[in-house]
N, CA, C and O atoms as a Tripos MOL2 file, in Angstrom:
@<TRIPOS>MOLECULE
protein
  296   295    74     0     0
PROTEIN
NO_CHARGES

@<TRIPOS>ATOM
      1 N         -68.5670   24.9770   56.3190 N.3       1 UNK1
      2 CA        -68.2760   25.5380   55.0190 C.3       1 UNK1
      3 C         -68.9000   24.6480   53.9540 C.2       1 UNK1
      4 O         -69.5670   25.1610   53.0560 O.2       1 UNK1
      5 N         -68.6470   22.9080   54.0420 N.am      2 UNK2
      6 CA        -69.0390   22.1570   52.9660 C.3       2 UNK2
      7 C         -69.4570   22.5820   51.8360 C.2       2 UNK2
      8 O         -70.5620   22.6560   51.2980 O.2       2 UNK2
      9 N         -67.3240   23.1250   51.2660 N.am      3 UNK3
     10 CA        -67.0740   23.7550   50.0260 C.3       3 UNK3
     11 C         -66.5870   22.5700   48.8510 C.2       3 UNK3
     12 O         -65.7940   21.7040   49.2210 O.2       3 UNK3
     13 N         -66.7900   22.5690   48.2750 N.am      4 UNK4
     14 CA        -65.2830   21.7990   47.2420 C.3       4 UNK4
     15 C         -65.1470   22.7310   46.2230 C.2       4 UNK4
     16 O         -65.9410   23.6700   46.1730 O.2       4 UNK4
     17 N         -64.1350   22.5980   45.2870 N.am      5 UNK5
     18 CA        -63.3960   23.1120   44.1990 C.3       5 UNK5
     19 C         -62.6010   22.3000   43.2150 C.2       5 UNK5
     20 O         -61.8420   21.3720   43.4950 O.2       5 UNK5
     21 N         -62.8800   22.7760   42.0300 N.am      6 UNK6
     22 CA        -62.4060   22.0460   40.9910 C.3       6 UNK6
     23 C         -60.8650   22.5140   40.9780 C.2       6 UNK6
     24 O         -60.7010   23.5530   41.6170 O.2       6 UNK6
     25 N         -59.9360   22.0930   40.5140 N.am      7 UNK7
     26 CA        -58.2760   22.2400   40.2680 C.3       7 UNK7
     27 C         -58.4110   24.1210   39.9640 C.2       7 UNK7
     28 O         -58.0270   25.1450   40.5280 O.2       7 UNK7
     29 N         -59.4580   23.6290   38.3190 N.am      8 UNK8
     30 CA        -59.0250   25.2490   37.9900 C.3       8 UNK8
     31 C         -59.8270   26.3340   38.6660 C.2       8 UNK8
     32 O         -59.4540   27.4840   38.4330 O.2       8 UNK8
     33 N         -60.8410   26.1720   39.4440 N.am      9 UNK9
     34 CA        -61.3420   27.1490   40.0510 C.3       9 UNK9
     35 C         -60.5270   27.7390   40.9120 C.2       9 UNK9
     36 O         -60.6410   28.9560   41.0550 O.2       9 UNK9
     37 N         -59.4000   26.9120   41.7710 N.am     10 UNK10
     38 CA        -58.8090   27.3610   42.9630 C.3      10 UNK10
     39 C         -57.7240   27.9350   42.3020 C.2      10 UNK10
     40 O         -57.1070   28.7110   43.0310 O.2      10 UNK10
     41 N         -57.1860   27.8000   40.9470 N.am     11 UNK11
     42 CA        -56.2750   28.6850   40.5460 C.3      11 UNK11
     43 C         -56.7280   29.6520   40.1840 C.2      11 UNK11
     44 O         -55.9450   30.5850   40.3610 O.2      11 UNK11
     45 N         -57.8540   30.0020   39.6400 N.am     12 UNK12
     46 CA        -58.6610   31.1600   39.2930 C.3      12 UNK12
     47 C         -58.3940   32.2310   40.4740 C.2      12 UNK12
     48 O         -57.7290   33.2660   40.5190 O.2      12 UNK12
     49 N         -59.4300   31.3430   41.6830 N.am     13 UNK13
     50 CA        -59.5750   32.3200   42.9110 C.3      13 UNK13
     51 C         -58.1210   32.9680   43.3670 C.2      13 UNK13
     52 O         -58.0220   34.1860   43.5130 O.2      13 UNK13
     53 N         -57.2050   32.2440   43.5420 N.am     14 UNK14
     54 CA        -56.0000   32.1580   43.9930 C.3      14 UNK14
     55 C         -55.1630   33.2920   42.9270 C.2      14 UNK14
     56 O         -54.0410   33.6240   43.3110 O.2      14 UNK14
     57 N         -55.5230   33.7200   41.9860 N.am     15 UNK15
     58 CA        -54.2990   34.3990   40.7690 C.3      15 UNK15
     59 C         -55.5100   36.0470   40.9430 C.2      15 UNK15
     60 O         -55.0620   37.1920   40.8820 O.2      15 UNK15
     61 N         -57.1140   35.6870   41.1680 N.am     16 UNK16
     62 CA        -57.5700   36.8930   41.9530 C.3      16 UNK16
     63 C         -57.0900   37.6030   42.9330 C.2      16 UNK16
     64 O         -57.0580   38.8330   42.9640 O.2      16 UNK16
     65 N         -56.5950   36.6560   43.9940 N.am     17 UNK17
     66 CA        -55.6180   37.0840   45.0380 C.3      17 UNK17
     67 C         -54.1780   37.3280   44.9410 C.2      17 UNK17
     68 O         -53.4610   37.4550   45.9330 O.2      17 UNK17
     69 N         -53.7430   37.3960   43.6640 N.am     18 UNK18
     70 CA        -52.4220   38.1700   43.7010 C.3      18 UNK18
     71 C         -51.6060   37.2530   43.4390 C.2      18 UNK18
     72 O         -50.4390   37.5720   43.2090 O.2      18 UNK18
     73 N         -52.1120   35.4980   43.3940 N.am     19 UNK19
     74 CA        -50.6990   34.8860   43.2550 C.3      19 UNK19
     75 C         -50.7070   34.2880   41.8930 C.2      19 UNK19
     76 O         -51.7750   34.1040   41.3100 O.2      19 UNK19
     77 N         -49.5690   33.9770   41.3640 N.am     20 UNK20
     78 CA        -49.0650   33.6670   40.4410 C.3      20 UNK20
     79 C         -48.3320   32.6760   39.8260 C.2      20 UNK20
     80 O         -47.5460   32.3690   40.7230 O.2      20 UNK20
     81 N         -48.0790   31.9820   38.8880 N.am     21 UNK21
     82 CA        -47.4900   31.0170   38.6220 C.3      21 UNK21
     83 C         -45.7570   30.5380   39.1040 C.2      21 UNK21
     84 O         -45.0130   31.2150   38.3940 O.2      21 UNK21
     85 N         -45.2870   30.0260   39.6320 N.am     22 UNK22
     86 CA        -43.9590   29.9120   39.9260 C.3      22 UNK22
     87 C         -43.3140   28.9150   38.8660 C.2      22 UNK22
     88 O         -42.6850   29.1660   37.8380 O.2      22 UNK22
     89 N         -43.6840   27.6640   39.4660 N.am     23 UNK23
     90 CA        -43.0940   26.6060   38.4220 C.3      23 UNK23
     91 C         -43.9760   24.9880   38.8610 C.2      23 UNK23
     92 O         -44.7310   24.8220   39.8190 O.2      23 UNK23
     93 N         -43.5850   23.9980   37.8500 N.am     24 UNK24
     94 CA        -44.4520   23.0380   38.2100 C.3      24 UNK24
     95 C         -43.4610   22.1730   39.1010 C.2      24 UNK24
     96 O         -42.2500   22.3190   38.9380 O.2      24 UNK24
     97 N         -43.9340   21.3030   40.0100 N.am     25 UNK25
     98 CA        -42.9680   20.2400   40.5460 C.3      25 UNK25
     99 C         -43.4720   19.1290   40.5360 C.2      25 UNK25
    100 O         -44.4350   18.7150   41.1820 O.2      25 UNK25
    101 N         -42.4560   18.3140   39.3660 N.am     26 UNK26
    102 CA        -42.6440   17.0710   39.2090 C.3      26 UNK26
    103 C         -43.7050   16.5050   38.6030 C.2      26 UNK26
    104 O         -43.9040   15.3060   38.7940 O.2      26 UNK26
    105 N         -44.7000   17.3600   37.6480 N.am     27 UNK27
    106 CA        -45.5860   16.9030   36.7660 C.3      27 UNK27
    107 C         -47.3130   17.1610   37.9130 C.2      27 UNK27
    108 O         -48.3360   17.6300   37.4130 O.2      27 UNK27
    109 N         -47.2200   16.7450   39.3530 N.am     28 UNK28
    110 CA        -47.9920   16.5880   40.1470 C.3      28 UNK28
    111 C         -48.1080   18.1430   40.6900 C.2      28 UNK28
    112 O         -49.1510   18.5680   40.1930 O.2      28 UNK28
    113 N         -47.6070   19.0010   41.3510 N.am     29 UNK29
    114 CA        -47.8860   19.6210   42.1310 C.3      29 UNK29
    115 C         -47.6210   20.7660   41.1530 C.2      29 UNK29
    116 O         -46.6460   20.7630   40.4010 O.2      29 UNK29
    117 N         -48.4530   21.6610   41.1900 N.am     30 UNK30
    118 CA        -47.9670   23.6460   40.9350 C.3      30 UNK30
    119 C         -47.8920   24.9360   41.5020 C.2      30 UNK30
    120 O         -48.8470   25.6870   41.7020 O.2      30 UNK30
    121 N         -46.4220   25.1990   41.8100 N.am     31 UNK31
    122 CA        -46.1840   26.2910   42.8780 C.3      31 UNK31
    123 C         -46.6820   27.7380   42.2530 C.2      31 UNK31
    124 O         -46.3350   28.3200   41.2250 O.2      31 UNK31
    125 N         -47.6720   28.1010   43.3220 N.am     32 UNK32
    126 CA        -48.1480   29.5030   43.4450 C.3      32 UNK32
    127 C         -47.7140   30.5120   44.4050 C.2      32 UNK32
    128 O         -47.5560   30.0470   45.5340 O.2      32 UNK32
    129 N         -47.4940   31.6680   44.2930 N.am     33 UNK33
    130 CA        -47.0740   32.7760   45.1090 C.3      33 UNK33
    131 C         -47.6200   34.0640   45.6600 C.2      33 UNK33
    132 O         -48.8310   33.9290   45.4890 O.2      33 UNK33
    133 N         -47.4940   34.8180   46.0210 N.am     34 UNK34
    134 CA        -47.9210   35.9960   45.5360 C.3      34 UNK34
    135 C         -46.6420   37.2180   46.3470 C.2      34 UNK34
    136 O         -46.7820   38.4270   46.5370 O.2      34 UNK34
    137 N         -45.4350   36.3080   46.6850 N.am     35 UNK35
    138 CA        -44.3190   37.3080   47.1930 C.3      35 UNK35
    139 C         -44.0480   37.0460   48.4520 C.2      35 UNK35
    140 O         -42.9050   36.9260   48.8940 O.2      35 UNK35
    141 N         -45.0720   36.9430   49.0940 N.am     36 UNK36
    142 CA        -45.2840   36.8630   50.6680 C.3      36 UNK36
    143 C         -45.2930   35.2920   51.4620 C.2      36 UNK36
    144 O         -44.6610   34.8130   52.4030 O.2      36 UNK36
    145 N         -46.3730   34.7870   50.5290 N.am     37 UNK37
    146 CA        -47.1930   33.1330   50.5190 C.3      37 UNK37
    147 C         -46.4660   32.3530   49.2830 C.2      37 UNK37
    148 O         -46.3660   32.8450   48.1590 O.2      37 UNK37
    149 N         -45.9990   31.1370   49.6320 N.am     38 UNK38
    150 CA        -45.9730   30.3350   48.6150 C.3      38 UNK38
    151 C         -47.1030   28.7700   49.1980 C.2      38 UNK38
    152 O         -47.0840   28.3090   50.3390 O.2      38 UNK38
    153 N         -47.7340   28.3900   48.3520 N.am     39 UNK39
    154 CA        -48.1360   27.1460   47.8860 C.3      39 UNK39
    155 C         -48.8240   26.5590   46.9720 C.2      39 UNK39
    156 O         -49.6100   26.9930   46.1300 O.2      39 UNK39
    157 N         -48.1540   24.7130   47.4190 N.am     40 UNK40
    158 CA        -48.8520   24.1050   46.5560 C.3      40 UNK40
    159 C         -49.5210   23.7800   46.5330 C.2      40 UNK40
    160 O         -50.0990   23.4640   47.5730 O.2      40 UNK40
    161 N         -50.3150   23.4520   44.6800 N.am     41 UNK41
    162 CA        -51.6270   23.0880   44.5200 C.3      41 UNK41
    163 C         -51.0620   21.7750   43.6750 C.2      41 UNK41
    164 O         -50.4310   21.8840   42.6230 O.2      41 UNK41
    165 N         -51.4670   20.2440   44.4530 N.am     42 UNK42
    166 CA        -51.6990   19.5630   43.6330 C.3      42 UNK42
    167 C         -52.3280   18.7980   42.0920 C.2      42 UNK42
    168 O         -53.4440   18.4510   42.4800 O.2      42 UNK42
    169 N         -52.2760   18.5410   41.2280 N.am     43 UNK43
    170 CA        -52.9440   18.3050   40.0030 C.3      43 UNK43
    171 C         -53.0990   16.6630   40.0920 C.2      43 UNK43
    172 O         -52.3050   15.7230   40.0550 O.2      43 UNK43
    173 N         -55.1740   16.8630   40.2900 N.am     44 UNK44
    174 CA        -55.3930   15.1990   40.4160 C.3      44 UNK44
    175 C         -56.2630   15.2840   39.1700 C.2      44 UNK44
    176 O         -57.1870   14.4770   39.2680 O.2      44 UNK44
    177 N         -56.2920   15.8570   38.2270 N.am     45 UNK45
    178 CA        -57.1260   15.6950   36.7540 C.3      45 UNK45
    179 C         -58.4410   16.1400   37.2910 C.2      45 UNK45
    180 O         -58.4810   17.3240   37.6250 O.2      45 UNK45
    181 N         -59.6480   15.3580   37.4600 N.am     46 UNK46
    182 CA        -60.9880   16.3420   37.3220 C.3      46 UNK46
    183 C         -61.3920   15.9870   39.0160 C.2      46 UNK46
    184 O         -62.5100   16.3290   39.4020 O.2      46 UNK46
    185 N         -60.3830   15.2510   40.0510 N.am     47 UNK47
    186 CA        -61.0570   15.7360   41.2410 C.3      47 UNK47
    187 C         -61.1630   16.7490   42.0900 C.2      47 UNK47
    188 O         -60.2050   17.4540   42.4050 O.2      47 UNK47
    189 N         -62.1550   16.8740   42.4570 N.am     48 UNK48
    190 CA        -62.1970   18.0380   43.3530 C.3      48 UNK48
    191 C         -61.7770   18.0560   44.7940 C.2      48 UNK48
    192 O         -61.8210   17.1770   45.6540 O.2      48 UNK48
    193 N         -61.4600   18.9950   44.8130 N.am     49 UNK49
    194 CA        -60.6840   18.9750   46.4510 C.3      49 UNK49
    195 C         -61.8070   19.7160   47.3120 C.2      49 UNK49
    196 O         -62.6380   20.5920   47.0770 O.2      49 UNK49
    197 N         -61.2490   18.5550   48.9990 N.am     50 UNK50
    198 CA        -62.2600   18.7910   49.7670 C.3      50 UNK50
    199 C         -62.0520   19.8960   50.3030 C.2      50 UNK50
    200 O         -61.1360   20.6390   49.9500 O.2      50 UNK50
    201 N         -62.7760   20.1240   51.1200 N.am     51 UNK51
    202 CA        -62.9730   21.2550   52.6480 C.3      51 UNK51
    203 C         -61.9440   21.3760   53.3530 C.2      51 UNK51
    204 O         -61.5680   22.5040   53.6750 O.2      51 UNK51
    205 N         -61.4590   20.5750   53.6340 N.am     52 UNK52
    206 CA        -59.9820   20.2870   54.4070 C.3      52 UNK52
    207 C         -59.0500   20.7640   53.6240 C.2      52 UNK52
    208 O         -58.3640   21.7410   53.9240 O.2      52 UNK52
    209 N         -58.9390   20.0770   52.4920 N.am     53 UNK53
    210 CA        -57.6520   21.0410   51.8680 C.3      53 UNK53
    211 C         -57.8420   22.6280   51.5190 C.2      53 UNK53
    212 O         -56.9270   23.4310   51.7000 O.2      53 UNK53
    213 N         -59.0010   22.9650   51.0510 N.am     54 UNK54
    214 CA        -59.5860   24.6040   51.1330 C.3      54 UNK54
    215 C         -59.2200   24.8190   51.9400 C.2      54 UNK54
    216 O         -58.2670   25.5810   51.7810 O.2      54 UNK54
    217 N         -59.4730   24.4970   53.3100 N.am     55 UNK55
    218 CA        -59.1610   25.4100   54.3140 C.3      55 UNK55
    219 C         -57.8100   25.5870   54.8510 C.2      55 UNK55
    220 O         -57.4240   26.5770   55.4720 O.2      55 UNK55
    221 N         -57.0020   24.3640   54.5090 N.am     56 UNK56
    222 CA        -55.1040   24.7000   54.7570 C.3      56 UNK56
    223 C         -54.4830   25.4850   53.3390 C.2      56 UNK56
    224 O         -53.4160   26.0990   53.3520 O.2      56 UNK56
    225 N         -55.2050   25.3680   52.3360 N.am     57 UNK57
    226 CA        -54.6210   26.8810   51.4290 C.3      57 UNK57
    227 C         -55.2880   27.6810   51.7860 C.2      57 UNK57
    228 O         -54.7810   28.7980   51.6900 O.2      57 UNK57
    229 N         -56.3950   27.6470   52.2410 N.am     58 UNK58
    230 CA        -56.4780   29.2720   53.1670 C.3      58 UNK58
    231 C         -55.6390   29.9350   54.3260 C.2      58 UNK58
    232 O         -55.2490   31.1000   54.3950 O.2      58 UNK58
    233 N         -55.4490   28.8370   55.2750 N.am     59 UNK59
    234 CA        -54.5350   29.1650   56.2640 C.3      59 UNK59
    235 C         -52.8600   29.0330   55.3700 C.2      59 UNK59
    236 O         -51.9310   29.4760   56.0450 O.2      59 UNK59
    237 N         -52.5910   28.6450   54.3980 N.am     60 UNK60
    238 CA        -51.2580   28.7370   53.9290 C.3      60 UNK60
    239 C         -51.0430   30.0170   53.1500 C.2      60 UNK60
    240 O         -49.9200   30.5020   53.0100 O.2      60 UNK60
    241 N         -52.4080   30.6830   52.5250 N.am     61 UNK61
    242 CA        -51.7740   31.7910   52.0310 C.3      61 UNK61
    243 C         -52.3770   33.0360   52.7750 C.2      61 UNK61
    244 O         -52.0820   34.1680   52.3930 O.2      61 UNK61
    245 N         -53.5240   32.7540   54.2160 N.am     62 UNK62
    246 CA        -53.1790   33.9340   54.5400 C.3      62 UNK62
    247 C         -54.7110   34.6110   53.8460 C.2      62 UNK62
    248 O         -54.6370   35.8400   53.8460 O.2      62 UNK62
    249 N         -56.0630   34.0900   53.2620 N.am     63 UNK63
    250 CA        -56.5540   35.0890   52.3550 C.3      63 UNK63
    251 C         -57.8490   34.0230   53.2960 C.2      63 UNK63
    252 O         -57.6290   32.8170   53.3990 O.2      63 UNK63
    253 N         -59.0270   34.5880   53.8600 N.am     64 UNK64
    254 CA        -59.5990   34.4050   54.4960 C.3      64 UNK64
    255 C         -60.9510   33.4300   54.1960 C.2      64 UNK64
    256 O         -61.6690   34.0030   53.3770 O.2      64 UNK64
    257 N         -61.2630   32.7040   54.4300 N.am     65 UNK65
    258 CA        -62.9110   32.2850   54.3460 C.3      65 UNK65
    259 C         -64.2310   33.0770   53.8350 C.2      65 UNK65
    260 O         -64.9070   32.5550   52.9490 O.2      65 UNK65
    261 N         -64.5170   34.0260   54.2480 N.am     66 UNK66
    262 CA        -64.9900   34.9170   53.3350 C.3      66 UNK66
    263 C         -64.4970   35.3990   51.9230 C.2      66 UNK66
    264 O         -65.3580   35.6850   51.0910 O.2      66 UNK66
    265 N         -63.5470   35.4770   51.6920 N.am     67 UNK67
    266 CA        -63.5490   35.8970   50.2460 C.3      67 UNK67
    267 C         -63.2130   34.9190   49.6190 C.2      67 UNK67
    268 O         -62.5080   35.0470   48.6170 O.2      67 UNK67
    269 N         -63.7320   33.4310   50.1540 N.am     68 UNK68
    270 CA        -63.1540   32.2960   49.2910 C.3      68 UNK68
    271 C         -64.8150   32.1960   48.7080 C.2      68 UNK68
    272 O         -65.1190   31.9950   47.5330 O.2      68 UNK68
    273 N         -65.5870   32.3540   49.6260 N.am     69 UNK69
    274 CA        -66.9840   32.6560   49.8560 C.3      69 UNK69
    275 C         -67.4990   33.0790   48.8900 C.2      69 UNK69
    276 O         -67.9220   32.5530   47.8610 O.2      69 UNK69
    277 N         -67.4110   34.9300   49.5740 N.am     70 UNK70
    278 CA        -67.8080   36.0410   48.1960 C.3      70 UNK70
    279 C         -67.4580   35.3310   47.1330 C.2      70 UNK70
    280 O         -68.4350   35.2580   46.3880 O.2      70 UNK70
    281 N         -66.2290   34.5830   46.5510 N.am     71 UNK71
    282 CA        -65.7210   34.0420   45.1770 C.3      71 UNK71
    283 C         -66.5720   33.1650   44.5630 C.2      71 UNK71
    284 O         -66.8660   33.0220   43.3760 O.2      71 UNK71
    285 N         -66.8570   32.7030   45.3730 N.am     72 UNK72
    286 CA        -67.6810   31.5610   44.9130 C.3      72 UNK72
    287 C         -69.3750   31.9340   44.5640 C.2      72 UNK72
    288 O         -69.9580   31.2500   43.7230 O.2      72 UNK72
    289 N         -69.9230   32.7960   45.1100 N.am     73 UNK73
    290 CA        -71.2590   33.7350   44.9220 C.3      73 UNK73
    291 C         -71.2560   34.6660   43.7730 C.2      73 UNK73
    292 O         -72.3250   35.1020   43.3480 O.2      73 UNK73
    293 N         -70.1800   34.9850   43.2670 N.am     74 UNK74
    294 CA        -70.1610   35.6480   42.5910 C.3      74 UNK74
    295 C         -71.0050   35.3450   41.1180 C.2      74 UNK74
    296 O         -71.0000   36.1860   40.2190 O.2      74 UNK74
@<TRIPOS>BOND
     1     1     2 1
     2     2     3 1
     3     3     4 2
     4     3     5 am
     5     5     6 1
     6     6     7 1
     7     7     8 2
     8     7     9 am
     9     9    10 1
    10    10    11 1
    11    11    12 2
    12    11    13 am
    13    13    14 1
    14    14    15 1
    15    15    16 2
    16    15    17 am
    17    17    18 1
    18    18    19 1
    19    19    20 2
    20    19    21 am
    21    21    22 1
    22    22    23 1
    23    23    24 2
    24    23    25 am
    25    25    26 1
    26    26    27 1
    27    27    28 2
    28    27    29 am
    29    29    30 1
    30    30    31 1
    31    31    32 2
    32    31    33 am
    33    33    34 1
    34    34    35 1
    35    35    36 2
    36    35    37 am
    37    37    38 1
    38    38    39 1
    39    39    40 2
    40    39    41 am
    41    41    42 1
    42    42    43 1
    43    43    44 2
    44    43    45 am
    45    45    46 1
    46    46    47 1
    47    47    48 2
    48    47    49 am
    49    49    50 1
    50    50    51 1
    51    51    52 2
    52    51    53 am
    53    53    54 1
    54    54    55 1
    55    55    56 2
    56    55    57 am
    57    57    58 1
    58    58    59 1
    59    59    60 2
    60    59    61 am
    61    61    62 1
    62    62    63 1
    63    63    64 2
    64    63    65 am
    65    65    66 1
    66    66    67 1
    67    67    68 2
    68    67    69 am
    69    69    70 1
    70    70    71 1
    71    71    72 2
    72    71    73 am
    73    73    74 1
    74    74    75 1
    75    75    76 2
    76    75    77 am
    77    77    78 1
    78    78    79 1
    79    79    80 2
    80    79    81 am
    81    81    82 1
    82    82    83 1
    83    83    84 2
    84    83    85 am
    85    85    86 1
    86    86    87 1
    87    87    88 2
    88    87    89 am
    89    89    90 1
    90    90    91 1
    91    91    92 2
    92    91    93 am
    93    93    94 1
    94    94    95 1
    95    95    96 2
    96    95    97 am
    97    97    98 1
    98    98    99 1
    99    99   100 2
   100    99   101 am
   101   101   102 1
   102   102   103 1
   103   103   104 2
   104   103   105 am
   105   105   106 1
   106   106   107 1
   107   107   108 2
   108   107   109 am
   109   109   110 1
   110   110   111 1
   111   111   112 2
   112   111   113 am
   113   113   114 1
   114   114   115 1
   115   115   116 2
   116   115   117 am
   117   117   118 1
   118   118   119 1
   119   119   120 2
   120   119   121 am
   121   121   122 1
   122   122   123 1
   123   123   124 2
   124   123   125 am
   125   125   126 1
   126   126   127 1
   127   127   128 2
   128   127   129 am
   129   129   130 1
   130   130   131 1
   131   131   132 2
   132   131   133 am
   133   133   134 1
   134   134   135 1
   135   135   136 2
   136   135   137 am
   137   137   138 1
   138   138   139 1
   139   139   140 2
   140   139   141 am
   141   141   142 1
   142   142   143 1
   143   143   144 2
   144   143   145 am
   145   145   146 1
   146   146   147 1
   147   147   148 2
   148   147   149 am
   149   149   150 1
   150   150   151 1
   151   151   152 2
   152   151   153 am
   153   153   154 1
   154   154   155 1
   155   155   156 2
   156   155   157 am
   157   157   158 1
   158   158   159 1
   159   159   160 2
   160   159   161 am
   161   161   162 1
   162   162   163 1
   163   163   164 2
   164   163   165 am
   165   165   166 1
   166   166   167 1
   167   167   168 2
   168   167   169 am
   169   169   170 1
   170   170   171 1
   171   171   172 2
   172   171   173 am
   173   173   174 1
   174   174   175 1
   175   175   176 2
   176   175   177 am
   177   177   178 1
   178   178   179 1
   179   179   180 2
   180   179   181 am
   181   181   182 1
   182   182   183 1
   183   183   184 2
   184   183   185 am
   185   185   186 1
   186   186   187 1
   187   187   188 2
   188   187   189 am
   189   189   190 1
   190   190   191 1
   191   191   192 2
   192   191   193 am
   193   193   194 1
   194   194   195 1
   195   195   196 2
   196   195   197 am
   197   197   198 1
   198   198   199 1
   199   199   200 2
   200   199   201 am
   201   201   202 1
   202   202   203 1
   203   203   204 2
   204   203   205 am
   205   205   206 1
   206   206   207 1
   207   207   208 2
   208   207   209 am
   209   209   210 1
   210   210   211 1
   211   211   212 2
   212   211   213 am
   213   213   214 1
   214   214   215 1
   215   215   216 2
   216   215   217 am
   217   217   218 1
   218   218   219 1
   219   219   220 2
   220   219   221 am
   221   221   222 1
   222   222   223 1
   223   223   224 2
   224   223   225 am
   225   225   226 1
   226   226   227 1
   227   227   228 2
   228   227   229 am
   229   229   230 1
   230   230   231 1
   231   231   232 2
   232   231   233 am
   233   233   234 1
   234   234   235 1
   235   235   236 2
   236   235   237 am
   237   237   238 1
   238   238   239 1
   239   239   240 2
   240   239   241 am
   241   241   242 1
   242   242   243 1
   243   243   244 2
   244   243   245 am
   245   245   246 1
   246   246   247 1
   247   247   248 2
   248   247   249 am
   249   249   250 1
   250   250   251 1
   251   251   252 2
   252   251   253 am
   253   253   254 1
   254   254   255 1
   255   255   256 2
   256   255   257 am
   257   257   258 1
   258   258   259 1
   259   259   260 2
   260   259   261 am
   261   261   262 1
   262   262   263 1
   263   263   264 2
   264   263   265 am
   265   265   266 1
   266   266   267 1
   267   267   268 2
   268   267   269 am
   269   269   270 1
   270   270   271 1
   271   271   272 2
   272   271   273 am
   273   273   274 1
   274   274   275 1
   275   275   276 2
   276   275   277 am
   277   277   278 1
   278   278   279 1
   279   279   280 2
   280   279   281 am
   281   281   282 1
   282   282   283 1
   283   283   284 2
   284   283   285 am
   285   285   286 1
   286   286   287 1
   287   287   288 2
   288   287   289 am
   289   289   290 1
   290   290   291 1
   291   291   292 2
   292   291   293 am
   293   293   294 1
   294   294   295 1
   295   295   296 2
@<TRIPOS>SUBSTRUCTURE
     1 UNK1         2 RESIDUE 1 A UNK
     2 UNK2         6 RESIDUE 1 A UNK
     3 UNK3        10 RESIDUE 1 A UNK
     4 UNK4        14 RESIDUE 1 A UNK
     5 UNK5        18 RESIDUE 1 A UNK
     6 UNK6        22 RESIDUE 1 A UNK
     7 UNK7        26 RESIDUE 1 A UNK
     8 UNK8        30 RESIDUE 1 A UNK
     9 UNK9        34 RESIDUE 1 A UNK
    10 UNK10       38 RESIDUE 1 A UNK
    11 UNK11       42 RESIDUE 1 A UNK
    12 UNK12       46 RESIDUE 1 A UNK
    13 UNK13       50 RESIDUE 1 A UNK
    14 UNK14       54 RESIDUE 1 A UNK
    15 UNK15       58 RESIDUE 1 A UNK
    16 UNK16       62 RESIDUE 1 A UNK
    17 UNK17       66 RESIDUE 1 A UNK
    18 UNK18       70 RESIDUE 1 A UNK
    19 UNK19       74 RESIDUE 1 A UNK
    20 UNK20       78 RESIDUE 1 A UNK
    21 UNK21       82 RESIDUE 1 A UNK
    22 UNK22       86 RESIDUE 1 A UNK
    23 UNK23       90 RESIDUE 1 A UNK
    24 UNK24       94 RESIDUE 1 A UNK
    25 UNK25       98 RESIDUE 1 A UNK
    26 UNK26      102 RESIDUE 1 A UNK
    27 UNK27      106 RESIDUE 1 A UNK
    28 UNK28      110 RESIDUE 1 A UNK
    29 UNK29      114 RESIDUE 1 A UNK
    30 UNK30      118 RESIDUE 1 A UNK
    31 UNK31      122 RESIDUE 1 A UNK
    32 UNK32      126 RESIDUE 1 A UNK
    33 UNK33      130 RESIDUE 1 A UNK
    34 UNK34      134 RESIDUE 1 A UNK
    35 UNK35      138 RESIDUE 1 A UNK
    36 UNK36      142 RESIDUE 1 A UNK
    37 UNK37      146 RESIDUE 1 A UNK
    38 UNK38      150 RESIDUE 1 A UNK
    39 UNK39      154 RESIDUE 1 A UNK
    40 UNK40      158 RESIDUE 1 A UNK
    41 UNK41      162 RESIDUE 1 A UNK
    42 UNK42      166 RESIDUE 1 A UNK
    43 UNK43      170 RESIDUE 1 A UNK
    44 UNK44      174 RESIDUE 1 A UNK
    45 UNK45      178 RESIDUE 1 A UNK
    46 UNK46      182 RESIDUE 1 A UNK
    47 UNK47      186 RESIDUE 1 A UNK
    48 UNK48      190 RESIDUE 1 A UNK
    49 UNK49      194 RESIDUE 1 A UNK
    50 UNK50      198 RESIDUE 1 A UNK
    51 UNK51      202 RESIDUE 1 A UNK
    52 UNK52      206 RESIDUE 1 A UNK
    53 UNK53      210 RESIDUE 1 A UNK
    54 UNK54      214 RESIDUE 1 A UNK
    55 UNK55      218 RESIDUE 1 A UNK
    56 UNK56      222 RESIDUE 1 A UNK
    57 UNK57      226 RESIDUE 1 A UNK
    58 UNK58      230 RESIDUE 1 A UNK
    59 UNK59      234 RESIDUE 1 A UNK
    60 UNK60      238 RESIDUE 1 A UNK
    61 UNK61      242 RESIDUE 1 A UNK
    62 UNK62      246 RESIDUE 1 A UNK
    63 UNK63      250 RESIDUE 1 A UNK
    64 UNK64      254 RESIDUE 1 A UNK
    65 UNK65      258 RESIDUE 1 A UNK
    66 UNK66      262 RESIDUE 1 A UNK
    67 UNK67      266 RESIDUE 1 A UNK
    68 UNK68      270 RESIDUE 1 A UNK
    69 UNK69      274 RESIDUE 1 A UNK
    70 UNK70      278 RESIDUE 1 A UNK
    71 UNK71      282 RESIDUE 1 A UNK
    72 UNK72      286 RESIDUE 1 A UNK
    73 UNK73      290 RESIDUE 1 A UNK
    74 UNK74      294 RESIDUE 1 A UNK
């Protein structure tokens, strides 16, 4: 894949997919949903998150490699 993503891109992609704001925890982390899936997205200011973590919020919410893809081509 040798993807990365900025904080707000993955909330972007992620609120494309249906999920939504829940609440913040503890200044660090911000819970997303979409009813079905909940997780968190940590807040590290302007780093980007690796491949590894892309790919366990992919497997945590369930929304596939390809359309993290397509998202990103767009």
């Amino acid at each position: 894949m040798g993807l990365t993503m900025s904080h707000r891109e993955l909330i972007k992609f992620l609120e494309t997919n249906g999920f939504s704001f829940i609440r913040a925890k503890g200044g660090s982390h911000q819970i997303y949903s979409n009813g079905k899936y909940t997780v968190p997205i940590p807040v590290h200011g302007k780093k980007d998150f690796s491949e590894d973590f892309l790919r366990m919020v992919l497997r945590e919410t369930g929304i596939s490699k390809t359309d993290l893809i397509d998202y990103l081509n767009r």
